[in-house]
mmCIF file of the C-alpha atoms, coordinates in Angstrom:
data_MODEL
# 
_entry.id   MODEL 
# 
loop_
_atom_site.group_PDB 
_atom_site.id 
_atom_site.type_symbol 
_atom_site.label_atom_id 
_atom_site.label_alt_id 
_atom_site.label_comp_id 
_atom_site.label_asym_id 
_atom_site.label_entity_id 
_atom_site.label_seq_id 
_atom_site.pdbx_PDB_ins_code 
_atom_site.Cartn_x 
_atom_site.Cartn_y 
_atom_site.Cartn_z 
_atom_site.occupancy 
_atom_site.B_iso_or_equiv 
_atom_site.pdbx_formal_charge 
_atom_site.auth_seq_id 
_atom_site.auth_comp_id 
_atom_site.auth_asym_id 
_atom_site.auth_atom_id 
_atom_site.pdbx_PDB_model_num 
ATOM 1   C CA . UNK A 1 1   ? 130.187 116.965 103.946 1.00 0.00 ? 1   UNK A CA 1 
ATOM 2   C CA . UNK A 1 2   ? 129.607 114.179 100.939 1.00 0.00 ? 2   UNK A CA 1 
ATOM 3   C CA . UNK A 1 3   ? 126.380 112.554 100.599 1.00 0.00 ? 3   UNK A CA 1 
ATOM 4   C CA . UNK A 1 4   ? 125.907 109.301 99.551  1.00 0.00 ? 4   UNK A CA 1 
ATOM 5   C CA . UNK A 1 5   ? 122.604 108.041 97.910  1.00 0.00 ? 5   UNK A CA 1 
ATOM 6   C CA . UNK A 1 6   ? 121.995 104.335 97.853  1.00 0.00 ? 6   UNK A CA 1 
ATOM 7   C CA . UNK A 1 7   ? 118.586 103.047 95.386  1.00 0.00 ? 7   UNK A CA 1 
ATOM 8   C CA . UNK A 1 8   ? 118.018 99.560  95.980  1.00 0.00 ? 8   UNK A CA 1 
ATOM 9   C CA . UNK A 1 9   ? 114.497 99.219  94.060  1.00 0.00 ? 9   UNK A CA 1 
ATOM 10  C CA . UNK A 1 10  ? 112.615 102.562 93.188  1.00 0.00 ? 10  UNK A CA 1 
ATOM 11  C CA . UNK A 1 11  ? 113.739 106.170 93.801  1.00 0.00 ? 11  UNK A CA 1 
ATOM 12  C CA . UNK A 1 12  ? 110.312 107.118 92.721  1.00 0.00 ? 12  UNK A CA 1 
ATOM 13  C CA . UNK A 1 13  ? 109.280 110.989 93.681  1.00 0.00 ? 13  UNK A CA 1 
ATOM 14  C CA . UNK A 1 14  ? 110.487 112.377 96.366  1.00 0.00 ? 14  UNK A CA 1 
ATOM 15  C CA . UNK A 1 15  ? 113.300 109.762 96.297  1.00 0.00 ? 15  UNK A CA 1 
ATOM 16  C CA . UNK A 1 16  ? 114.599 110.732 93.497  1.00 0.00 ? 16  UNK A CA 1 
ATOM 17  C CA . UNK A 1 17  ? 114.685 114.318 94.591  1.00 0.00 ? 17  UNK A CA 1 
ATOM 18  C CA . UNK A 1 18  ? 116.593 113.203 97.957  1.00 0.00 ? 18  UNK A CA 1 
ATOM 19  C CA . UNK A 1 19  ? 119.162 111.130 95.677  1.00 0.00 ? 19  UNK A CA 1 
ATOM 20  C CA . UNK A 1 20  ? 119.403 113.898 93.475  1.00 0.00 ? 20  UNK A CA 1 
ATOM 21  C CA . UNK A 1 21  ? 120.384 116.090 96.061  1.00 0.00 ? 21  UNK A CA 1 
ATOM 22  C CA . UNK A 1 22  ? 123.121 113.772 97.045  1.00 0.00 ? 22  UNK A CA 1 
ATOM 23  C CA . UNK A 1 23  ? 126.792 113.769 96.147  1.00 0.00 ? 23  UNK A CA 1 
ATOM 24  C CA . UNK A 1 24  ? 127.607 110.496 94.635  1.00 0.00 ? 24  UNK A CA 1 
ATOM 25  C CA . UNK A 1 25  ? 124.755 108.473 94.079  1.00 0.00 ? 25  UNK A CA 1 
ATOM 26  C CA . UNK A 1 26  ? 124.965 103.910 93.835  1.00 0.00 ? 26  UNK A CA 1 
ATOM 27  C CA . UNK A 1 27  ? 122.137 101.649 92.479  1.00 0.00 ? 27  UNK A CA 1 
ATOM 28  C CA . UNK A 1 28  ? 121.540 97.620  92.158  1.00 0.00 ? 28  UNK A CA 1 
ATOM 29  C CA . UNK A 1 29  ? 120.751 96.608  89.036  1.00 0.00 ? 29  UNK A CA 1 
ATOM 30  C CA . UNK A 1 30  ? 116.719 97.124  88.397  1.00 0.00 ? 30  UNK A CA 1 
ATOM 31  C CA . UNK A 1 31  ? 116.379 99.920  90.170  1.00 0.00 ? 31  UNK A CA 1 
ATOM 32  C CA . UNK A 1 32  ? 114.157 102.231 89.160  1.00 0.00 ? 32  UNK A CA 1 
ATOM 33  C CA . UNK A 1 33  ? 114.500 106.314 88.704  1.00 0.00 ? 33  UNK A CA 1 
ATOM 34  C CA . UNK A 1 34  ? 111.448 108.448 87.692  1.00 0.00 ? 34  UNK A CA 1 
ATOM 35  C CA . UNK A 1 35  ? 109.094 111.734 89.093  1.00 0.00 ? 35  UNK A CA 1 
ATOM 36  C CA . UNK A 1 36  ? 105.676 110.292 87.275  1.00 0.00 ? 36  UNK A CA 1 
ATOM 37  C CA . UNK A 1 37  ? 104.220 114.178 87.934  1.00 0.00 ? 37  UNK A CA 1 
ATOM 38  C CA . UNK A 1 38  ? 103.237 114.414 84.391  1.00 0.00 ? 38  UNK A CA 1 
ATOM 39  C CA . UNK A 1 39  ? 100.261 111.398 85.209  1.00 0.00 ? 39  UNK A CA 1 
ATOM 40  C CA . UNK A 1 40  ? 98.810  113.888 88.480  1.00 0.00 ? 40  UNK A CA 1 
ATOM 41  C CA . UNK A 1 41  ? 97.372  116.722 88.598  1.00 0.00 ? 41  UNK A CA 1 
ATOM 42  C CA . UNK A 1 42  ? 98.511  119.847 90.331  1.00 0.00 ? 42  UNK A CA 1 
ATOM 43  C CA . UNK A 1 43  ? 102.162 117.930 91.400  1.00 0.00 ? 43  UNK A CA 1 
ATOM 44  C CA . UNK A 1 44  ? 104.987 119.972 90.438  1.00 0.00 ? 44  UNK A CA 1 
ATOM 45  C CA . UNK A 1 45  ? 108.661 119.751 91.178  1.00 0.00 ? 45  UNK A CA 1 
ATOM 46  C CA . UNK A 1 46  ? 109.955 122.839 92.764  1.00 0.00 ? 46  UNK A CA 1 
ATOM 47  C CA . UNK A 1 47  ? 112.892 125.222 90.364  1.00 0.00 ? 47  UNK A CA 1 
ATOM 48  C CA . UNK A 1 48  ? 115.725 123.602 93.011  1.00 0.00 ? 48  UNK A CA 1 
ATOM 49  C CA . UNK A 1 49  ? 115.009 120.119 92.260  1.00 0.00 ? 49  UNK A CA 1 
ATOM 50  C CA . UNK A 1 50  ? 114.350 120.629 88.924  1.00 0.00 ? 50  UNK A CA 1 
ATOM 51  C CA . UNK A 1 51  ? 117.684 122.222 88.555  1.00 0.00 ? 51  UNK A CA 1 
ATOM 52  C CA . UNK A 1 52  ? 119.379 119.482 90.112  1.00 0.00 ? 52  UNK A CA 1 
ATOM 53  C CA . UNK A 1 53  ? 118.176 117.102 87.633  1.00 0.00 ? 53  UNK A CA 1 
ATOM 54  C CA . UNK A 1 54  ? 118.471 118.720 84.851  1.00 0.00 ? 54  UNK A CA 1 
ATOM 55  C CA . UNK A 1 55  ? 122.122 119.316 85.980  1.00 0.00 ? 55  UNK A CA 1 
ATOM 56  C CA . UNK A 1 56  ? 122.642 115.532 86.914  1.00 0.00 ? 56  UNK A CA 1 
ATOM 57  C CA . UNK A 1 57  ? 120.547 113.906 83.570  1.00 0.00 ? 57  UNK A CA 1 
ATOM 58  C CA . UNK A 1 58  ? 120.783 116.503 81.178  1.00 0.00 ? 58  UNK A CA 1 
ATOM 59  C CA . UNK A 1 59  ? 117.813 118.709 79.814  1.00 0.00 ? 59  UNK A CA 1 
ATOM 60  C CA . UNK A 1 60  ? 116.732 116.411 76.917  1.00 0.00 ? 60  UNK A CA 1 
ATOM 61  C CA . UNK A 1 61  ? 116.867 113.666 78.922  1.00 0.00 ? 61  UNK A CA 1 
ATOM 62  C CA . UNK A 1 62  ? 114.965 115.112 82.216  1.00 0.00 ? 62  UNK A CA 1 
ATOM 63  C CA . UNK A 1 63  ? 112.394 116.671 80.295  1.00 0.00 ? 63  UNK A CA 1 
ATOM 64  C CA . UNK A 1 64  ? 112.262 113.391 78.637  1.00 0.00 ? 64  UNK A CA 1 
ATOM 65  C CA . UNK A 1 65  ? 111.535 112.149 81.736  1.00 0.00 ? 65  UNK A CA 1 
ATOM 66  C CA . UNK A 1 66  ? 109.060 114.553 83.377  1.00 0.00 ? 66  UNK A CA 1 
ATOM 67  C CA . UNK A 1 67  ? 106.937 115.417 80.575  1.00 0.00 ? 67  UNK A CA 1 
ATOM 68  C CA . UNK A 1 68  ? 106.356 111.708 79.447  1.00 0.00 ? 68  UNK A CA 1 
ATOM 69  C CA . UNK A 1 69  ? 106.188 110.630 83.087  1.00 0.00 ? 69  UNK A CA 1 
ATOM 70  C CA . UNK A 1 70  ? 108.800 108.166 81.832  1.00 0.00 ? 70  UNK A CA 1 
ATOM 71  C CA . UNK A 1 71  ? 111.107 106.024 84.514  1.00 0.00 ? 71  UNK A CA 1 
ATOM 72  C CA . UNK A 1 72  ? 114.645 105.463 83.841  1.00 0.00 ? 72  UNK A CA 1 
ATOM 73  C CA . UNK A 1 73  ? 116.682 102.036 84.467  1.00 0.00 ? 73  UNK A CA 1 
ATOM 74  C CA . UNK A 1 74  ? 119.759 101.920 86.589  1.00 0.00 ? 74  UNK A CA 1 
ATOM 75  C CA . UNK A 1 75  ? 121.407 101.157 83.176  1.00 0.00 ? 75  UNK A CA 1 
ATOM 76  C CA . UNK A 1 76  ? 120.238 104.987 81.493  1.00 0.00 ? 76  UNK A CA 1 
ATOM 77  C CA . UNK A 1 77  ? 120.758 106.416 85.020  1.00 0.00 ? 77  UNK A CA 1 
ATOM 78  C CA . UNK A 1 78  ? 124.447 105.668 84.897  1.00 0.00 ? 78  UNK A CA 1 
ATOM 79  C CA . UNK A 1 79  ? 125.126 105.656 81.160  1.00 0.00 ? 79  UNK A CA 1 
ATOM 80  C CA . UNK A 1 80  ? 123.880 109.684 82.176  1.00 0.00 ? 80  UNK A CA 1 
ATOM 81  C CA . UNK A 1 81  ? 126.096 109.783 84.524  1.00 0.00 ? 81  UNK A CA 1 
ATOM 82  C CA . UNK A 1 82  ? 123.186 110.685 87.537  1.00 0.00 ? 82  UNK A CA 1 
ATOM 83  C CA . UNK A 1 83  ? 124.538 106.863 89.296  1.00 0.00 ? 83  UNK A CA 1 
ATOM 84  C CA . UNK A 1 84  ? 128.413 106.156 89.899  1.00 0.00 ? 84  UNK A CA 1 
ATOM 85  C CA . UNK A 1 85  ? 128.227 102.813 89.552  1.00 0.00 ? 85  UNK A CA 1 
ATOM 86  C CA . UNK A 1 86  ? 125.798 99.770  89.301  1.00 0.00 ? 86  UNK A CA 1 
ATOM 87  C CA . UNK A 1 87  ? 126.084 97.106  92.298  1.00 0.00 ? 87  UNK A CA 1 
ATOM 88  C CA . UNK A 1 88  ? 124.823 93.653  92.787  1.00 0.00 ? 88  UNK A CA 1 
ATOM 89  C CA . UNK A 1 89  ? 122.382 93.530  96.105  1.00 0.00 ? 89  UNK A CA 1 
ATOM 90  C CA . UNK A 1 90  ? 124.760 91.183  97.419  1.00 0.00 ? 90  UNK A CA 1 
ATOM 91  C CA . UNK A 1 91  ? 127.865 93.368  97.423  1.00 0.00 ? 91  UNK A CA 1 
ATOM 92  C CA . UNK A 1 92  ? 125.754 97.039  97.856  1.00 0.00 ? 92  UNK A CA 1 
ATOM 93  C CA . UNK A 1 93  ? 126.689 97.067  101.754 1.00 0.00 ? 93  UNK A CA 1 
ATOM 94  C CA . UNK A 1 94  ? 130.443 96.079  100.816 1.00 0.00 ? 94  UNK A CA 1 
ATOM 95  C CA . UNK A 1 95  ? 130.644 98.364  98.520  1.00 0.00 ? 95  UNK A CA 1 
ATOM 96  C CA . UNK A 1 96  ? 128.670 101.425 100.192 1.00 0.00 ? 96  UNK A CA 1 
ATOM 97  C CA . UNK A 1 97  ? 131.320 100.429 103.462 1.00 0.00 ? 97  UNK A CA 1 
ATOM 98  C CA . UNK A 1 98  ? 134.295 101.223 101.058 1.00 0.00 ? 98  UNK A CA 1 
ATOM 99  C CA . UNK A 1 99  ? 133.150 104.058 99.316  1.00 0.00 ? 99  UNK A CA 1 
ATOM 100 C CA . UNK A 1 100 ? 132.176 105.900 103.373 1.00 0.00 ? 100 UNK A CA 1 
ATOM 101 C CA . UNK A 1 101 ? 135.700 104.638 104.348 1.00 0.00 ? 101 UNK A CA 1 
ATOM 102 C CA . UNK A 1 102 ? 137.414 106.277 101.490 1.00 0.00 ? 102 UNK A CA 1 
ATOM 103 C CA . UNK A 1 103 ? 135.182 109.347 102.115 1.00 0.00 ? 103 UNK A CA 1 
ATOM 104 C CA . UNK A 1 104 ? 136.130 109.966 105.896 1.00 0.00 ? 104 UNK A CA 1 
ATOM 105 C CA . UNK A 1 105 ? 139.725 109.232 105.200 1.00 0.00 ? 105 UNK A CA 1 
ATOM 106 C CA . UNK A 1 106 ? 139.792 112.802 103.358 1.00 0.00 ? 106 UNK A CA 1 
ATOM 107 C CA . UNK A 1 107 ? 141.155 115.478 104.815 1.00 0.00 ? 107 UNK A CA 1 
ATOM 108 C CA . UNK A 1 108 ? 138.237 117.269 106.966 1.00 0.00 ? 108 UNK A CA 1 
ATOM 109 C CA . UNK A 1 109 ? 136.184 120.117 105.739 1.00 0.00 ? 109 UNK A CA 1 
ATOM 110 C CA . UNK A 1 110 ? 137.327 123.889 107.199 1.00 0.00 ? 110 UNK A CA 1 
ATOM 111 C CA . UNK A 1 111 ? 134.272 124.574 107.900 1.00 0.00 ? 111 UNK A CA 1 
ATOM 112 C CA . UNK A 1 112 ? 133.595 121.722 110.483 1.00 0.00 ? 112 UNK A CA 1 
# 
């Protein structure tokens, strides 16, 4: 089944790891996408998640990221191609709405 990830704000951490982990991924403008580990000490991120963003960012740019402890904008997210699209707040639920109707309309999975 599709996942949807929705960032209104920070996907900080562990939120980045859940909206990594999604499918298609939506974000307001000003959100905020990082994993700060590099500024903690003993925090790692396991080889899964890891994979999954350097799949979703790139390796330059997710080692960017982790090693400098540096956050991206909604902006680099999606010029990456980690977000779909950029949404005003005001039109996220609109536009989330659509993009679920469009998804259940597909034919269903044979595995359900």
């Amino acid at each position: 089944m599709p996942t949807l990830a929705v960032i209104e704000g920070f996907a900080i951490g562990g939120g980045l790891a859940i909206a990594a982990a999604c499918d298609l991924r939506i974000a307001t403008p000003g959100s905020c996408l990082g994993v700060p580990i590099a500024r903690t000490l003993g925090n790692c991120l396991s080889i899964a998640n890891y994979a999954r963003l350097v799949a979703a960012l790139g390796a330059s740019r997710a080692k960017r990221m982790l090693l400098l402890a540096e956050n991206l904008s909604a902006e680099e997210a999606l010029a990456a191609g980690f977000l779909s699209e950029i949404v005003e707040a005001g039109e996220l639920d609109r536009r989330v709405g659509e993009l679920c109707s469009r998804l259940v309309s597909m034919p269903p999975s044979p595995c359900a």
